[in-house]
ZATORNU-321502 format. One record per residue: residue in three letters; x, y, z of N, C-alpha, C in turn. Coordinates in steps of 0.001 Angstrom, whole numbers, plus 500000, padded with zeros to 6 digits. Layout:
! ZATORNU-321502
AlaXYZXYZXYZ;...
***
This chain:
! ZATORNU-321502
Unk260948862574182908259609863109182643258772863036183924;Unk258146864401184260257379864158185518256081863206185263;Unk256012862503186449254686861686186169253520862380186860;Unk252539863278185836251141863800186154250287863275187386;Unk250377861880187135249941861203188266250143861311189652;Unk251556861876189813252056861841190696252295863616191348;Unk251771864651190390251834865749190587250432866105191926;Unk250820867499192455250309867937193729249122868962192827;Unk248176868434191524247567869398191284246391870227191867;Unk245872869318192456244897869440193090245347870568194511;Unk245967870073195221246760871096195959247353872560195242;Unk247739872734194262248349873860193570246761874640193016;Unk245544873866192693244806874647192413243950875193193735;Unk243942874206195108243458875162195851244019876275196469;Unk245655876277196447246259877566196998245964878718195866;Unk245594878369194608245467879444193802243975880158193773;Unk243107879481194258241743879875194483241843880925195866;Unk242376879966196558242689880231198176243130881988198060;Unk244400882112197767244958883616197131244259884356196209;Unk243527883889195064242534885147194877241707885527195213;Unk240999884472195747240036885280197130240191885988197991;Unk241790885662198514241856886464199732242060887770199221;Unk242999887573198207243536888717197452241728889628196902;Unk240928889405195989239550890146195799237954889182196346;Unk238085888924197908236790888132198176235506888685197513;Unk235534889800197467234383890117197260233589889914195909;Unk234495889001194785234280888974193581234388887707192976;Unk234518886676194017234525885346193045234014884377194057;Unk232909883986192978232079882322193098233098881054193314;Unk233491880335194451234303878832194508232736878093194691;Unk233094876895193244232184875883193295232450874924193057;Unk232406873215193710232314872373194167231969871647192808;Unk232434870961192208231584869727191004230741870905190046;Unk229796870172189266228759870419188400227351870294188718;Unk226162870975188531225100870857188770224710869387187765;Unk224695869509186617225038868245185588225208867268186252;Unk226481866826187451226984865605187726226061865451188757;Unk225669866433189571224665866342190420223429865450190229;Unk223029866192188824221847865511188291221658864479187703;Unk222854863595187576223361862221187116223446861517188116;Unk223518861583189415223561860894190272225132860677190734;Unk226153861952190483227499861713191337227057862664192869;Unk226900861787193759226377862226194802227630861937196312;Unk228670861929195237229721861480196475231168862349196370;Unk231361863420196926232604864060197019233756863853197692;Unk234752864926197842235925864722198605235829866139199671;Unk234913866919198992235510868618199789234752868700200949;Unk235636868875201965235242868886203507234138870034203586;Unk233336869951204991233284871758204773234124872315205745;Unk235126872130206123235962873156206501236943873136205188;Unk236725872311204075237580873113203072236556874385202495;Unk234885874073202704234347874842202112234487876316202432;Unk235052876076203605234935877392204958236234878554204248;Unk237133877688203514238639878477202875238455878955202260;Unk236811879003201280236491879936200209235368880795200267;Unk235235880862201354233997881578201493233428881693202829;Unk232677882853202874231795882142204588229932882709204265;Unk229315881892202719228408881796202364228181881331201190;Unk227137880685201971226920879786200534225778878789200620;Unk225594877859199594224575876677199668225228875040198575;Unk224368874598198808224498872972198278224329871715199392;Unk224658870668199039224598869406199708225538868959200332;Unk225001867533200478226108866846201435226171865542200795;Unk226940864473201003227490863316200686226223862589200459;Unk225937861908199575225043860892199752223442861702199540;Unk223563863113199087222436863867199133221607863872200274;Unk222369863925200965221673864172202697221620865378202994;Unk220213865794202537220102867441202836220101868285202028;Unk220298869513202559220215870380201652221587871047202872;Unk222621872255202223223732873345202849222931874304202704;Unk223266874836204026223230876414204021224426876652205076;Unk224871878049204336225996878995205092226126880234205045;Unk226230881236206324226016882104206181227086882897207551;Unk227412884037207863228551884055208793229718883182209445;Unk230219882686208405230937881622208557230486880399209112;Unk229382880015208951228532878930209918227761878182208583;Unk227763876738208747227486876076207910226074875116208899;Unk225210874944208057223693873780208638223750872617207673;Unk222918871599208040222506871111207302220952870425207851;Unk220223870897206380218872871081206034218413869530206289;Unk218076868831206769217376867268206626216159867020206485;Unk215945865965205961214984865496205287213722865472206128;Unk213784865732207436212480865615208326212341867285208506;Unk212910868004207467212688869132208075213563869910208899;Unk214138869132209694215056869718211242216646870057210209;Unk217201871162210873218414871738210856218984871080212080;Unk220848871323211543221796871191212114223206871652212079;Unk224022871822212957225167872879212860226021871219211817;Unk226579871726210387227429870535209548228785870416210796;Unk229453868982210497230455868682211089231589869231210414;Unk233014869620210473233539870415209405234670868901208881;Unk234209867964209158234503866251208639233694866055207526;Unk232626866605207606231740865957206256231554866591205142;Unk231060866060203650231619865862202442230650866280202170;Unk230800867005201031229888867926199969229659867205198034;Unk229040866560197684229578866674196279229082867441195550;Unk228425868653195335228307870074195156227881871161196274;Unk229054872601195927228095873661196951228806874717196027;Unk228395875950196511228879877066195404229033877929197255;Unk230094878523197015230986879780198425231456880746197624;Unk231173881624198432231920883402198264231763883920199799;Unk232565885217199706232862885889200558231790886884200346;Unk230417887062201194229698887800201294229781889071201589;Unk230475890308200574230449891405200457229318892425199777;Unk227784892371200199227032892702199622226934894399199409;Unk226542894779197713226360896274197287225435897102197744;Unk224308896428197776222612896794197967221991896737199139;Unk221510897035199634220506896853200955219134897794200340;Unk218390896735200850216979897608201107215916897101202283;Unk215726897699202952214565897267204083213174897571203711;Unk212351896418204029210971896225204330209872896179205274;Unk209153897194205224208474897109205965206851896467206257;Unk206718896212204864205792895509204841205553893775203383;Unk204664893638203666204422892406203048205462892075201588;Unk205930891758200981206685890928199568206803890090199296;Unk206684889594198098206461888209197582208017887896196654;Unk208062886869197055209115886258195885209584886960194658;Unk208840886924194254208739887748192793209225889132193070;Unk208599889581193782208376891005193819210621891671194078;Unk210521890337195271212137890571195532213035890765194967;Unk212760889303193818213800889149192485213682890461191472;Unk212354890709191384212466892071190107213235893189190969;Unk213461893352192197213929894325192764215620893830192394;Unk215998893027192919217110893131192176217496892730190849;Unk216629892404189606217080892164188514217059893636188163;Unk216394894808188805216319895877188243217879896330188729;Unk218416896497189612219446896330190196220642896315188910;Unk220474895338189400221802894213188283221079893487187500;Unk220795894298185926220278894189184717220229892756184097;Unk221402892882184111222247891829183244222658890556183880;Unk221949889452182790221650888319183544223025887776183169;Unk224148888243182696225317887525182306226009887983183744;Unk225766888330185181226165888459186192225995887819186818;Unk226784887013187718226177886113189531225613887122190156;Unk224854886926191095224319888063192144224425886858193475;Unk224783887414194508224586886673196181223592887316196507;Unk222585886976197037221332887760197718221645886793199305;Unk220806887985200366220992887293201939219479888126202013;Unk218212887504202719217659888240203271216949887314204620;Unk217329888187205714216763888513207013215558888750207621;Unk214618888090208425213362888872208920212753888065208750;Unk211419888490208973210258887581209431209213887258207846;Unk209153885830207895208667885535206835207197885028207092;Unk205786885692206636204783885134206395204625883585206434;Unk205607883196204949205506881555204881206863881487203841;Unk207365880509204174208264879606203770208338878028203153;Unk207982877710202018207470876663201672208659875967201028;Unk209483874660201481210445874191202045210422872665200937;Unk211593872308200674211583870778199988213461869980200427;Unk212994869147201053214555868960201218214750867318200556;Unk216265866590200476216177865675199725217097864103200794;Unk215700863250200536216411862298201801217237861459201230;Unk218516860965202331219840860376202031219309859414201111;Unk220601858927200128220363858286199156221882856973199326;Unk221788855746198960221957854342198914222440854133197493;Unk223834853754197411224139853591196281223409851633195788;Unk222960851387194548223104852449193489222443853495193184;Unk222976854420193047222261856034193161221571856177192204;Unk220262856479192371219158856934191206219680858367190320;Unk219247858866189383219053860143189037218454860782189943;Unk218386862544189950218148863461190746216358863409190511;Unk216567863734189360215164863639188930214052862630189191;Unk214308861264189550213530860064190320213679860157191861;Unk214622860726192615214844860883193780214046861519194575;Unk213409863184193348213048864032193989211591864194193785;Unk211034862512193191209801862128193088208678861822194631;Unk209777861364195786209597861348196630210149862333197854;Unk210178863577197514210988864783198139210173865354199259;Unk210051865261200397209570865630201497209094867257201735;Unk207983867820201945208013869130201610207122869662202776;Unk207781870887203634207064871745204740206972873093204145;Unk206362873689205480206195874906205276205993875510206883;Unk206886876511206293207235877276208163206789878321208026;Unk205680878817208781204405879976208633204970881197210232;Unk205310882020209315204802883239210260206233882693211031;Unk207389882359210433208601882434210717209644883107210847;Unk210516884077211784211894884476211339213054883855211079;Unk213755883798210138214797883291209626215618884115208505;Unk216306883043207581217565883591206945217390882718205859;Unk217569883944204488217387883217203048218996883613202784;Unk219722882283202263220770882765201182220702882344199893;Unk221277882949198564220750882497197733221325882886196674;Unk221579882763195206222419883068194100221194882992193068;Unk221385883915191835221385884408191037222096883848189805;Unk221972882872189107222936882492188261222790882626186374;Unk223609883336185927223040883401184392222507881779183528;Unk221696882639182897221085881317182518222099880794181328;Unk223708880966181104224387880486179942225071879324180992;Unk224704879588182269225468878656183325224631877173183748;Unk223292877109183237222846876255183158223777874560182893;Unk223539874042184005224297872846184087225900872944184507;Unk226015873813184793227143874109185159226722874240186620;Unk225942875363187015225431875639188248223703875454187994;Unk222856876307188708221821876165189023221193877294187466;Unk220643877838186514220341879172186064218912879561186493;Unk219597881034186935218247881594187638218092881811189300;Unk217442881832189917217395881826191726217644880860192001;Unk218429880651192908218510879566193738218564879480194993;Unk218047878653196208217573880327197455217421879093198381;Unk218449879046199915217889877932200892217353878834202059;Unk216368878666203129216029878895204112216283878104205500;Unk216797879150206477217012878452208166216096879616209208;Unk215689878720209653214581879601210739215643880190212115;Unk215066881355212365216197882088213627216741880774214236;Unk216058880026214575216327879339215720217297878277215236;Unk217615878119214160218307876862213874218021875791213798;Unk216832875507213564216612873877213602215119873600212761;Unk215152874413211639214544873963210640214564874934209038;Unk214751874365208138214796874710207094214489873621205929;Unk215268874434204560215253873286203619215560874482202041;Unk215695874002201220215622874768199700214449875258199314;Unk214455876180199003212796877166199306212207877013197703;Unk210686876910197684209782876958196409209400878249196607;Unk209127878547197357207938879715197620208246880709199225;Unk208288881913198750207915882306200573207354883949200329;Unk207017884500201155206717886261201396207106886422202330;Unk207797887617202430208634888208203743207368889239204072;Unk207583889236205076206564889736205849207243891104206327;Unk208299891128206513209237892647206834210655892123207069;Unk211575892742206630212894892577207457213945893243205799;Unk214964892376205595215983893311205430216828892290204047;Unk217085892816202643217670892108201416218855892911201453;Unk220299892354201376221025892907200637221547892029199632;Unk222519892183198619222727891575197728223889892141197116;Unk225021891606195976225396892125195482226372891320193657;Unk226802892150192542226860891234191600228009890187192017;Unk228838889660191106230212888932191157230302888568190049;Unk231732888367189182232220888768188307232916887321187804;Unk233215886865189260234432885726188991233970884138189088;Unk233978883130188575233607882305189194235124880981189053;Unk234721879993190188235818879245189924235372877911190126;Unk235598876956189692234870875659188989236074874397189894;Unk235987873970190766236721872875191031236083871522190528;Unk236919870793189466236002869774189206236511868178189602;Unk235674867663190076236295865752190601236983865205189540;Unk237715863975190099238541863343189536238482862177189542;Unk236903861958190247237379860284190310235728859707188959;Unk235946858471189335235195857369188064233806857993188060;Unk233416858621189620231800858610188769231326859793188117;Unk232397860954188441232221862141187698232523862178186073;Unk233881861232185829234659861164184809233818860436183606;Unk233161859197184496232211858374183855230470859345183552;Unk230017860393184109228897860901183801228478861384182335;Unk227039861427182210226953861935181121226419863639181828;Unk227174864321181692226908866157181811226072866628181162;Unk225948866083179741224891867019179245223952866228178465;Unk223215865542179138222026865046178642221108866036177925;Unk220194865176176610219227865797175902217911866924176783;Unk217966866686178433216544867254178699217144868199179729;Unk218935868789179823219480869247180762218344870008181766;Unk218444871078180496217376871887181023216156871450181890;Unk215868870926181259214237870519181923214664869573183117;Unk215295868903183333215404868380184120216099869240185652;Unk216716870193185303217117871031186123216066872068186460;Unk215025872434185785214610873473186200213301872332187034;Unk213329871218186534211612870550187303212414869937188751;Unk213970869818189346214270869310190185214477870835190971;Unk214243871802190841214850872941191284213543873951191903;Unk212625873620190978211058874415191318210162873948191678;
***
């Protein structure tokens, strides 16, 4: 009898992710843990980001120990810190959630003048109707304001997300050019992933960002497009196994750590 224990599963499921991506990139979500375990306080992974780099070359989430906030975008990965300042990630260090795809966007539209948040999202919910779709959004250009929250490293024993982000450090980068990436997630995905926008910012220059509340683009350039597929890698060790996923206030607790 084979001993499970002793099987290469974990390996057999990333060559199978690995191959349908390569095989249709343009159509499937690879994601890292649970937003849920996130919000329980499993704040400690195994996935490199140069494993993150095998599924994608865009994307967002964290880092080990909730140091930061990810952003990725042309195959290039940052990380968002807590003073504000960006940095190019080491492809050594550990993620315990991020969500990657292969950025093949449908849509483009350019701006030439002022837009608000809002105004963006109804442009593409008109788009892609149907909220039972992922959408990747990327947009480019010069932003009015950018109003920024990032989350400082955390010390086991690890608090909840929700007490952590009581003390959450928050800027705002005015009359900035930079780079939004960002997902779209149905709201039946709640706790699973993020439901609804989910959107990080890096200034041209590289060396400041964070997970965005608020911004207006001032002019520049959205494309976006749906995705169909998603793929769920989930941990294996005690503190994921041991979480509670679906607490009584999921919701609420996800949408007040998120906005």
């Amino acid at each position: 009898m084979t001993n499970l224990n002793d099987c290469s599963c974990k390996e057999n499921l990333s060559e199978t992710i690995r191959a349908f991506s390569k095989s249709k990139p343009e159509c499937v979500i690879y994601q890292t843990s649970l937003m849920s375990a996130l919000l329980s306080g499993v704040y400690e992974g195994n996935t490199t980001i140069k494993d993150l780099l095998n599924h994608g070359d865009f994307g967002l989430g964290t880092f080990n120990e909730l140091d930061g906030e990810l952003i990725a975008f042309n195959s290039e990965v940052y990380q968002l810190r807590a003073d504000g300042s960006a940095r190019e990630a080491r492809p050594e260090q550990k993620t315990p959630f991020a969500v990657m795809t292969w950025f093949r966007p449908s849509y483009s539209q350019q701006f030439d003048a002022p837009v608000s948040r809002q105004q963006l999202h109804e442009i593409i919910d008109k788009q892609i109707p149907s909220d039972n779709l992922f959408c990747a959004l990327r947009i480019e250009g010069h932003f009015r304001h950018a109003h920024t929250r990032t989350v400082p490293r955390q010390t086991p024993p690890y608090r909840a997300m929700t007490d952590v982000l009581d003390d959450q450090p928050v800027f705002r980068f005015n009359s900035r050019a930079g780079v939004l990436v960002g997902f779209r997630t149905p709201q039946h995905m709640q706790g699973i992933n993020v439901a609804g926008y989910h959107e990080h910012f890096i200034t041209d220059d590289r060396r400041g960002g964070g997970h965005l509340l608020d911004y207006q683009l001032d002019h520049g350039t959205l494309t976006f497009g749906e995705i169909h597929k998603l793929m769920v890698d989930l941990p294996a060790d005690a503190a994921f196994l041991q979480a509670d996923l679906h607490p009584d206030n999921l919701d609420a607790a996800i949408r007040s750590v998120e906005s």
